[in-house]
KETI-21459 format. One record per residue: residue in one letter; z, y, x of N, C-alpha, C in turn. Coordinates in steps of 0.02 Angstrom, whole numbers, plus 50000, padded with zeros to 5 digits. Layout:
residues N
aZYXZYXZYX ...
//
This chain:
residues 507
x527355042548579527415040248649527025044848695 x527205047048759526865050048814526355048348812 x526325041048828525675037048840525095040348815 x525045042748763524505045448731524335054448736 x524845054848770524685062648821524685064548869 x524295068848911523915068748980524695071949001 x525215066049017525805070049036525885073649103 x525375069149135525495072449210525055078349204 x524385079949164524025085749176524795090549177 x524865090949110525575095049069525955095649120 x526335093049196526675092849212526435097349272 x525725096749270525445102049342525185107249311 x524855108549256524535114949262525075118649205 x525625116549156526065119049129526245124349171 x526675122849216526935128349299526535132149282 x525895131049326525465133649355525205140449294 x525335137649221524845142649196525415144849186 x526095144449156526695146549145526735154449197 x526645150949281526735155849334526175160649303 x525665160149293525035166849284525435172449231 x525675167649157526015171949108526495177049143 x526905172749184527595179049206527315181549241 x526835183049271526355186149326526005192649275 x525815189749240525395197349185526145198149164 x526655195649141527205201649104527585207749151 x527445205049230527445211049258528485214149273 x528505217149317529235218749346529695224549258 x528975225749238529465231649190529765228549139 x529615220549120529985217649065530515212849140 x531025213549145531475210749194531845204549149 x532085206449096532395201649064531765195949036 x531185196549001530735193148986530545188249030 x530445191949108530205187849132530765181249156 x531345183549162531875178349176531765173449144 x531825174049064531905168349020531255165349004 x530675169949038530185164749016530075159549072 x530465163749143530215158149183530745153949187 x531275154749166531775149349138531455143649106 x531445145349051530995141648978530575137949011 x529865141549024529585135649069529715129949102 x530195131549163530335126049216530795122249161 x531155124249125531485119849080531105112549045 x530475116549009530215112148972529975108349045 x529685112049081529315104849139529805099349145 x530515102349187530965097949168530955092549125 x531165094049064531245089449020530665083749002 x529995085749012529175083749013529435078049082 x529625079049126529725074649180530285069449157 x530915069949125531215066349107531005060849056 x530645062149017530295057948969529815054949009 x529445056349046529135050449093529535046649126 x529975048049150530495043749176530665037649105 x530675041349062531135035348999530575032049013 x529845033448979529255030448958529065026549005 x529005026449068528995022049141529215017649105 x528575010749131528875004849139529125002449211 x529634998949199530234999649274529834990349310 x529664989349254529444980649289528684979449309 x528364986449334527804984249347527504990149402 x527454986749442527244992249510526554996249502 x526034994349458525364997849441525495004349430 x524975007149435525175016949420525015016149344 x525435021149338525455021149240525395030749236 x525305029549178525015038049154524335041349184 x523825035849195523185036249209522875042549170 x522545047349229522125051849179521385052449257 x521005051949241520425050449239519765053149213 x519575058549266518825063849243518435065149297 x517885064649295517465066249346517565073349382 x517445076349425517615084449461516945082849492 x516845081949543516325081849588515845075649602 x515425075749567515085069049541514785066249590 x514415070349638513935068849681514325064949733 x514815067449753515325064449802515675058349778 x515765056149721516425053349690517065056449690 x516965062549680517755065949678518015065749608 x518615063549594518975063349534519385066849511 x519545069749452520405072849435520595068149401 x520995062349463521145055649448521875056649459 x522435057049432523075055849432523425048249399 x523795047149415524325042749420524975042249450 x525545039449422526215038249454526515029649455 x526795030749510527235022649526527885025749529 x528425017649549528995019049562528995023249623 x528685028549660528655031449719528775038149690 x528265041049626527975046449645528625049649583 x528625046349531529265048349468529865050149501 x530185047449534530815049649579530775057249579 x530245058149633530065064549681529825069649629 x529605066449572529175071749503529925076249485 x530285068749465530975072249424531145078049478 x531345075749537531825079549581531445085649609 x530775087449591530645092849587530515097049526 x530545096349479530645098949425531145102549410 x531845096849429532565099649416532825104849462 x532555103149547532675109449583532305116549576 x531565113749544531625121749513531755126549463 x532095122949417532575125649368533195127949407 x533455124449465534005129249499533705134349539 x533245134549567533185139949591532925147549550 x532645144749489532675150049433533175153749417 x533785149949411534255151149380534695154949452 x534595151149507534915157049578534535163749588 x533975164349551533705171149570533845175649517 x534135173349480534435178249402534795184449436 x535085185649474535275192549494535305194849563 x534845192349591535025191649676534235193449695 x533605193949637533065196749662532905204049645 x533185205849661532795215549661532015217949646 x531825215249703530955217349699530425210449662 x530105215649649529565209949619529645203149592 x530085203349537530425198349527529885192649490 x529415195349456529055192649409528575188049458 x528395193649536527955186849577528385182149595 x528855184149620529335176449636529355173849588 x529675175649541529735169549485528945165649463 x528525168449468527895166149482527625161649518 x527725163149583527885160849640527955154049633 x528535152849621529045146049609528765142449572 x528485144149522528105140349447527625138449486 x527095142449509526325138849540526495133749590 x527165135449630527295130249689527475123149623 x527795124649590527995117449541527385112549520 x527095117049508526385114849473525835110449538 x525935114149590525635111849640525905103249700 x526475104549689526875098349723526835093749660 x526855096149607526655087649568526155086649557 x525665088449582525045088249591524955083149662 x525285084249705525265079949763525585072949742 x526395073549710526325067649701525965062149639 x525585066049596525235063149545524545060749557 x524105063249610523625065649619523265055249664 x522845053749641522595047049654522085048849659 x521585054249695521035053649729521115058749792 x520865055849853521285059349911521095064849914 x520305070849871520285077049898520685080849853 x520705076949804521435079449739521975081849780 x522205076349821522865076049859522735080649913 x522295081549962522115087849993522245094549970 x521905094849906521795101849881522645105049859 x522945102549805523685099749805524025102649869 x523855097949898524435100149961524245106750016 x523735106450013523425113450054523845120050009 x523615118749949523625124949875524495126549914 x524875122449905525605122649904525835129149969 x525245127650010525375132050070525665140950041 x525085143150018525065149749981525715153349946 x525765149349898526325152449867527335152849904 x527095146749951527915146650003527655151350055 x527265152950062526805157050125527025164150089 x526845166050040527095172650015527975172449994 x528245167649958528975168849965529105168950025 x529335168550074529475168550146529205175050182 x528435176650156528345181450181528445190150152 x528685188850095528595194850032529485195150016 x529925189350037530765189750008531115186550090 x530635187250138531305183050189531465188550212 x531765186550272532095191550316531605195850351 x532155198550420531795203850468531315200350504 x531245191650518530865189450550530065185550522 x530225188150463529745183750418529165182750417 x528915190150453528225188550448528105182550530 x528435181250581528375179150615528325170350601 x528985170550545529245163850515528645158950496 x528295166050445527765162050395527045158050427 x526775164650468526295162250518526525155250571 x526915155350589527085148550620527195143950562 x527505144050525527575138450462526805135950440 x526275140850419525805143450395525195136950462 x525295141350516524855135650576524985127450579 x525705126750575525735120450586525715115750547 x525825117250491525695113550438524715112650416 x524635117850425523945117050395523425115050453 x523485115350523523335112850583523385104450581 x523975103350550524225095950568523585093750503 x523545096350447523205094850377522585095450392 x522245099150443521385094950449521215088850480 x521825088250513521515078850566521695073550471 x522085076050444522005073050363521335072050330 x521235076450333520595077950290519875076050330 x519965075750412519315072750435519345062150446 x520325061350402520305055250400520145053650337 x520065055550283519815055850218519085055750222 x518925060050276518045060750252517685053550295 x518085049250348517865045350367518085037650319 x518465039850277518625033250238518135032650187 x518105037350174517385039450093516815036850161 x516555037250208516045035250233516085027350234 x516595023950248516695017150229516805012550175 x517145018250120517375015550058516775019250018 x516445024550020516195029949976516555030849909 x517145029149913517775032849875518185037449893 x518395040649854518925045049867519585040749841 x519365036049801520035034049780520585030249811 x521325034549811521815032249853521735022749843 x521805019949774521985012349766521245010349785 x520655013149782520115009549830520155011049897 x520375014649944520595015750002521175012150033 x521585008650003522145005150010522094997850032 x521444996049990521014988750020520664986650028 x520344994150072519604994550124520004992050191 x519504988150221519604985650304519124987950347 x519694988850400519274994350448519534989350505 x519264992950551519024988250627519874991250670 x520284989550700520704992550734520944997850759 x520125000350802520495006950846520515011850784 x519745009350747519765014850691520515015950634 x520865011950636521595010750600522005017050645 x521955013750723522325018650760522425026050743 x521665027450752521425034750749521575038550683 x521325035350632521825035750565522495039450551 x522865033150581523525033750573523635037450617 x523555041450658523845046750726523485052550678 x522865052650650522975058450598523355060350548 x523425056450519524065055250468524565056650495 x524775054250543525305055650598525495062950587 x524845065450632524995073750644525205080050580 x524675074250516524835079850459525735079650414 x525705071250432526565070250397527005071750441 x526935070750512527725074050544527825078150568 x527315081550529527225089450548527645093750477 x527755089250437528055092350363528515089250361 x528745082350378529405080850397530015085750394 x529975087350445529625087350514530005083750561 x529645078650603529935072850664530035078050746 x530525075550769530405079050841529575076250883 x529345078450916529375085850938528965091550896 x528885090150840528505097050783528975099150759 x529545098050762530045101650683530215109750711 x529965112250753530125119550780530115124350707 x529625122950686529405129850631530045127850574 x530335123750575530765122850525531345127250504 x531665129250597532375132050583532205137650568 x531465141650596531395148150581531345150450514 x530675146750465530475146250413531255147550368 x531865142550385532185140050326532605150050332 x532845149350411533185155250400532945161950384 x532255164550391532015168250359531915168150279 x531745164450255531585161050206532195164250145 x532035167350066532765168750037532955161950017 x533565161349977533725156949974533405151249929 x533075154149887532515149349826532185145149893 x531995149349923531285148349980531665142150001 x532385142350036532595137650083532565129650050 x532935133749973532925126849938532425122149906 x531955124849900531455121849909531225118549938 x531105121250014530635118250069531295113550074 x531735113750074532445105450110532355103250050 x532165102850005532345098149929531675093949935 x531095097049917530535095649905529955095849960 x529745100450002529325101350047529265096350097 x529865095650125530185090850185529765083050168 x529905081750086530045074950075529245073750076 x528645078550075527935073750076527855070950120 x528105073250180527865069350242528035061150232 x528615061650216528935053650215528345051850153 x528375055450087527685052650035527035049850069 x526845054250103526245053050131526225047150177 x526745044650212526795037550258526815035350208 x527255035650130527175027750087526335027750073 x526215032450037525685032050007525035031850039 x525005033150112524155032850137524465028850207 x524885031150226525045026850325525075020650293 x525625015550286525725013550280525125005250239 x525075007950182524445003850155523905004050162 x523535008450176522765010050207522805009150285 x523225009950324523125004950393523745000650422 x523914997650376524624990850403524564988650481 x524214987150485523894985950559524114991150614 x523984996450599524075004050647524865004450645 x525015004650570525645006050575526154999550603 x526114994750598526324989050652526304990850721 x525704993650768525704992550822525944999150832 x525975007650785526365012450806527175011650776 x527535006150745528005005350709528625007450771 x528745003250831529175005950890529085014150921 x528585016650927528625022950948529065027650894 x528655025750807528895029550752529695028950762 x529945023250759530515022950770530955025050832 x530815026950888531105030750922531105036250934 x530575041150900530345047150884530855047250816 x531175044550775531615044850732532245042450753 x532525038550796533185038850828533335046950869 x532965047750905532725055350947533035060450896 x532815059150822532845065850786533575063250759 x533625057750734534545058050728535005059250764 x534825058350823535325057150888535505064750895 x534945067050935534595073950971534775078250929 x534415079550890534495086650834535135085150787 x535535079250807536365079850773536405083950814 x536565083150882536845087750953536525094550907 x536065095850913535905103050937536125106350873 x536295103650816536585107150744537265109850758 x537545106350799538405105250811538565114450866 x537725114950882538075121150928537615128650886 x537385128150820537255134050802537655136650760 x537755144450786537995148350737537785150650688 x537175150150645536935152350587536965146250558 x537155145650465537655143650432536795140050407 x536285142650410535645142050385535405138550418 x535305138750503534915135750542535275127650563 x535925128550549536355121750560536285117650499 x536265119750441536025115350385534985112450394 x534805117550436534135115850441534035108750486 x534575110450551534325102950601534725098650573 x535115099850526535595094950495535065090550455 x534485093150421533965092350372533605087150407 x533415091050477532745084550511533205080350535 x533985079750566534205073250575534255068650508 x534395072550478534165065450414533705062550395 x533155068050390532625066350384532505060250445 x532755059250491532585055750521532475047850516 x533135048450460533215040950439532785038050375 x532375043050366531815040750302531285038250351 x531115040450402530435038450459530765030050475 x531235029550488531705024450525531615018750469 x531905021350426531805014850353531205013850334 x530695018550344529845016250338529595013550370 x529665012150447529635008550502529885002850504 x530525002550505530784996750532530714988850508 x530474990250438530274984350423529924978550452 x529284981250497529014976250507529504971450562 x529754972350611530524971650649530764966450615 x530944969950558531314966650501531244960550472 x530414958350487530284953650435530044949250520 x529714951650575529824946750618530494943150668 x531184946750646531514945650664531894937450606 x531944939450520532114936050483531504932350453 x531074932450466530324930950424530564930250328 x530914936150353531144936350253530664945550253 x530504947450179530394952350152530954957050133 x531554952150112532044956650088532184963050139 x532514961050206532734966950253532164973150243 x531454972950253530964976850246530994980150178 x531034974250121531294980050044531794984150047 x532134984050069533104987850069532664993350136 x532464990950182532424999150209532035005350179 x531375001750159531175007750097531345011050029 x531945005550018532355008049982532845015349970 x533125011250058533525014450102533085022250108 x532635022050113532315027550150532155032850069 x531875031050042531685032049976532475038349949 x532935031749911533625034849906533895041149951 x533595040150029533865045350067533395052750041 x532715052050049532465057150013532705059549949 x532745057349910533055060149851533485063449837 x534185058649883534905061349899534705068749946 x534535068149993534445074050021534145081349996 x533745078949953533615082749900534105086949887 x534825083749824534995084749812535505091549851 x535735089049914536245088549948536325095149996 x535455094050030535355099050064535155106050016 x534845106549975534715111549921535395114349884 x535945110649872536835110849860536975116849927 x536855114749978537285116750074536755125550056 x535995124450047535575132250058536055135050003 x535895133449925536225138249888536805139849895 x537325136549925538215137249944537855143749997 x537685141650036537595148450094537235154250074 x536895153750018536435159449976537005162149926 x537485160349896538025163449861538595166149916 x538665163249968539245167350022538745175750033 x538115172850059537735179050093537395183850046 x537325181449994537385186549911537865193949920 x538465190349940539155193749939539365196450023 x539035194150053539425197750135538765198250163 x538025197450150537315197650197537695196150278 x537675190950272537885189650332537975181350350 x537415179950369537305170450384537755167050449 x537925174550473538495171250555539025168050530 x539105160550580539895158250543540565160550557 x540505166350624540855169550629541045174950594 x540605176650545540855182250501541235182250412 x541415171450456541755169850402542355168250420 x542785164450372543635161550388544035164350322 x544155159150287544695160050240544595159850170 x543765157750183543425157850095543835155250043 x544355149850074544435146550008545075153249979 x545525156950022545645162249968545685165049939 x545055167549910544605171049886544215169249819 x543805163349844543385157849826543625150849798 x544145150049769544425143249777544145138949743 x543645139649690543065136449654542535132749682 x542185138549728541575138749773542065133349813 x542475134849843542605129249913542815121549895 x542985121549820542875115449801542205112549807 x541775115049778540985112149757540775112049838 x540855115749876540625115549958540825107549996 x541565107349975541805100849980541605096549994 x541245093449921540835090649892540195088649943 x540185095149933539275095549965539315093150042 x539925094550072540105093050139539905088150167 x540525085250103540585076850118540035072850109 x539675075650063539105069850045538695071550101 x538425076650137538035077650177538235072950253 x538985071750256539385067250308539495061150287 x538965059950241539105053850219539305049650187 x539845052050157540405048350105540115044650037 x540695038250053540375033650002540755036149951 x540415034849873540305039149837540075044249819 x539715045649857539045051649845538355048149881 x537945053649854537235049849844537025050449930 x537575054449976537155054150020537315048250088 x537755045650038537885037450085537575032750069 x537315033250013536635024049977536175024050031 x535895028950035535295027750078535425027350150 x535715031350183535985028650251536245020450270 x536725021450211537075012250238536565008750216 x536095008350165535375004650161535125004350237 x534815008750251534545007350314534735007150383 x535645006950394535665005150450536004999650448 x535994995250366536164989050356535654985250370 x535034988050347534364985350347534214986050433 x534304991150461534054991850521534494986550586 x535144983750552535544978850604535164973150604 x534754969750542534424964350558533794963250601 x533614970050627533264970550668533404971450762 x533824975250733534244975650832534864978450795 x535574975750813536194980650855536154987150872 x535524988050922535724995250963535404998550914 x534784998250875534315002150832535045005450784 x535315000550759536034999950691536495005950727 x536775004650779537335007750796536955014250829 x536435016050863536015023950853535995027750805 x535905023650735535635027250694536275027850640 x536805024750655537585025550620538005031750661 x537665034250709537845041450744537645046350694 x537415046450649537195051050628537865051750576 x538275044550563539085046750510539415050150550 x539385050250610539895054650656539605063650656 x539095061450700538675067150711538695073450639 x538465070950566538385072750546539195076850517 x539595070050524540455072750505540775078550541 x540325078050612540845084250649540335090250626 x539685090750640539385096850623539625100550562 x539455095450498539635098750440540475100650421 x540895097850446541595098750408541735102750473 x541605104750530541675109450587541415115350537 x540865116050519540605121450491540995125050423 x541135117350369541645122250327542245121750339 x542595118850381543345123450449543055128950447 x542785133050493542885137750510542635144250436 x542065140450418541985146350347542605146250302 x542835142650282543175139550211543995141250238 x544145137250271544945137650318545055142550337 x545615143950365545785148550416546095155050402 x546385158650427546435166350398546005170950366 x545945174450336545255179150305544975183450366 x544355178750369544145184950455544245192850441 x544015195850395543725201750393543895204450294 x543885210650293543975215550233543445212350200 x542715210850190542105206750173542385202050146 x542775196250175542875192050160543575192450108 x544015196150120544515198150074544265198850004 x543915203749988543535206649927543065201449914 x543085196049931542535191549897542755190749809 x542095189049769542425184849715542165178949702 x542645174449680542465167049659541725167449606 x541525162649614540755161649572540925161549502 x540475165849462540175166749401540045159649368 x540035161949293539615156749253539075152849277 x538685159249310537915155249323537825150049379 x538425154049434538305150449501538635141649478 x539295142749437539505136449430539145131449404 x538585134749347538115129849325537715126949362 x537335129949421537135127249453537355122749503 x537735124349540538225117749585538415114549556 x538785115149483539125111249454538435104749441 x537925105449427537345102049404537165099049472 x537085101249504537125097049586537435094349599 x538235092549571538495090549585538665081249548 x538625085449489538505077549456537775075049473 x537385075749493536805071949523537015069849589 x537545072549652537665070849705538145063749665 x538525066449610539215061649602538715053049565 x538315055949532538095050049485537705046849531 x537225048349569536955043649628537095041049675 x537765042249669538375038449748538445033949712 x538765035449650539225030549602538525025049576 x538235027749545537755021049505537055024549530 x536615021149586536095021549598535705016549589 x535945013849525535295007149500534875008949468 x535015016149422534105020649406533585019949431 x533755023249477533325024949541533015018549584 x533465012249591533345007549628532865001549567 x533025004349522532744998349452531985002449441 x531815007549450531155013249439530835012849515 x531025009949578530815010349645530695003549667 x531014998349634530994991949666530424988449676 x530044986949620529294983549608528814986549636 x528814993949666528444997849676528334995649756 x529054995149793529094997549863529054989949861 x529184983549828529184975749845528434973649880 x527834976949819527274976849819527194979549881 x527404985149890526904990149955527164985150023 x527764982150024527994981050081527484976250098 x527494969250036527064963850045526344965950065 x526164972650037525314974750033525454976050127 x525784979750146525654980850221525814974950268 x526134970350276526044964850297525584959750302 x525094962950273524404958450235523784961750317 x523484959350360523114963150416522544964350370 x522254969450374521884974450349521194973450400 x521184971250477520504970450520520114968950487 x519474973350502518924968450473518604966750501 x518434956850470518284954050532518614947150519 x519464949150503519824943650513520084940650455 
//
């Protein structure tokens, strides 16, 4: 049984030391380093799937406890643990970086061994955030993560990259000290670091406020919520394509982590009285940044605002609950939106990381991200424009793919709260339908723009493995998302009831 091995250490510093190995084997073994950094992310992979079996699904407590002193004087711990929250997000980063291993098999030229490096330490480091149950753990974790997307972006993006990274680079780690000076004031109240002793410490009000507006700044700043999501479109389109898929699969989704895991239960109170703003600062980003996707011409930057309007509806389903439960004085509506919200992270995962690599195999073959310097792919391509399809539709919504559970969750969940909230945030089936199937019209359809596009060839072995593998994860989580909902339920039941509980102290 797992149980009896430090699975989560294995699951963070495996990467991590994995990345050092392909790092000493160096650019002159090219084939070595492929398959070892294959091999690696493989086994992490599979190391993550067996926690998934081994998870018990009927009990919301964190399981796979590992537990050692680090910094004694302080109470700092290398305290890890996982719930139905953090296993989801473990798997779904594991598996996306086995695809992006497998997309850099002939498409990296230089320095292949640091990227592939690269990628491993970033693996190692994001499950570290979501494993990580003492908050300077979770600091260090998420700071670390900066570095290694900071050099892909800056060492494999484009002509604008170094510009990309430094803005990516400020705002993220800007938003991450008002974090860390809310950590150092909870240890002054709790003199823990520990997340589940921080969860049901009571604090006085404004101090909740102030809190949560730090938290604020560090999660919807990685979101990213309007008005921060600027560094996003730049980052993604500079960014190669590993880079993109990454930051939309995995990067995006801590912010929403970080509201389950610290907003939300460590100040219920705050987040109640900021719950209406959050939520219109997330209609804003569905509404708004649908519009502004619908008028770009880069095939990269339109999948990017396509990214934070969805993202929008994970803020929306984390919010709306409380609404929810004073409108029905039931729990249920409030369970189904974090559900709702939950599922949407995941799916998006999937979906948006499907849309970067489709646009990283066109621009493989024509370097060229304008959608005007497409028309007629499926001639050419008639494989690829199937799997695009796919990816289309689910990104527009369609039932039967994973990227309709979570939407109709929460703007099912979000009608028992208001009408207008429901029918705002169901703009996003439209919004999202014309942007995306406008976009593959004009790539996919049409006459063959250009000689580029003539001479294309349909995708390889490798490329099919990979979409093809995205694809049955888009197909199997439309179709049967009771995995996912049977491994999330007890988890998010608890948290909902835990934040409804006033936290003042005093009262």
């Amino acid at each position: 049984m797992l149980t009896e091995l430090p699975i989560l250490s294995l699951l963070i510093w495996a990467p991590i030391l994995g990345g050092i190995w392909v790092l000493y084997a160096g650019d002159r073994q090219e084939e070595t380093v492929k398959y070892l950094a294959l091999g690696i992310s493989t086994i992490t992979f599979v190391l993550s799937v067996f926690l998934f079996i081994d998870f018990d699904t009927s009990s919301y407590e964190m399981q796979f406890v590992e537990l050692a002193p680090w910094i004694k004087p302080f109470s700092i711990n290398y305290h890890l643990g996982v719930d139905g929250i953090a296993v989801p997000l473990i798997i779904l980063t594991t598996f996306m970086t086995v695809l992006v291993v497998l997309a850099a098999w002939e498409v990296i030229e230089k320095r292949l061994s640091q990227y592939m490096a690269a990628f491993l330490i970033l693996e190692g480091l994001m499950n570290g955030v979501f494993a990580a149950l003492d908050a300077i753990l979770f600091y260090v974790f998420w700071e670390a993560m900066l570095v290694p997307m900071f050099l892909i972006i800056g060492v494999w993006g484009g002509p604008r990259r170094v510009y990309a990274t430094i803005k990516f680079f400020l705002y993220t780690f800007l938003g991450s000290v008002f974090m860390l000076v809310a950590f150092l004031y909870l240890y002054s109240q709790a003199e823990s670091f520990n997340i589940i002793d921080l969860q049901h410490l009571q604090l006085g009000a404004t101090a909740q406020k102030l809190i949560f507006i730090a938290f604020l700044l560090a999660f919807a700043v990685k979101i990213p919520m309007w008005p921060v999501h600027t560094w996003l479109p730049d980052a993604h389109v500079e960014a190669p394509t590993g880079g993109s898929v990454i930051l939309a699969a995995i990067l995006l989704k801590m912010g929403g982590y970080g509201f389950l895991r610290f907003s939300l239960p460590i100040v219920p109170d705050a987040s109640l009285y900021f719950a209406n703003f959050m939520i219109v600062l997330s209609l804003v980003a569905i509404v708004y940044i649908g519009f502004v996707a619908l008028v770009q011409q880069d095939m990269k930057k339109l999948i990017a605002y396509s990214s934070i309007s969805h993202m929008g509806f994970v803020t929306l389903g984390l919010f709306i609950g409380f609404s929810i439960y004073v409108a029905t004085n039931s729990t249920g509506g409030g369970i189904m939106a974090l559900e709702g919200a939950m599922m949407q992270m995941i799916s998006h995962g999937f979906i948006s990381g499907a849309l970067f690599l489709c646009v990283g195999v066109m621009y493989d073959r024509v370097h060229s991200r304008e959608i005007k310097d497409y028309g007629g792919v499926v001639n050419t391509m008639p494989h690829f424009a199937a799997f695009m399809m796919l990816f289309a539709m689910a990104n527009s919504g369609l039932p039967g793919t994973s990227g309709f559970v979570g939407e109709f969750l929460v703007i099912l969940s979000s009608y028992q709260s208001s009408f207008w909230i429901a029918f705002l945030a169901a703009t996003i089936l439209i919004l999202g339908a014309a942007y995306t199937l406008w976009l593959y019209k004009r790539v996919i359809f049409g006459d063959v723009a250009n000689d580029n596009v003539a001479e294309l060839k349909d995708i390889n072995s490798r490329e099919t493995l990979i979409l093809a593998l995205l694809a049955v994860a888009v197909l199997l989580f439309g179709l049967w998302p009771a995995p996912l909902f049977e491994i999330m339920h007890p988890t998010l039941a608890h948290l909902f009831e835990h934040v409804l509980q006033s936290k003042v102290a005093g009262l």
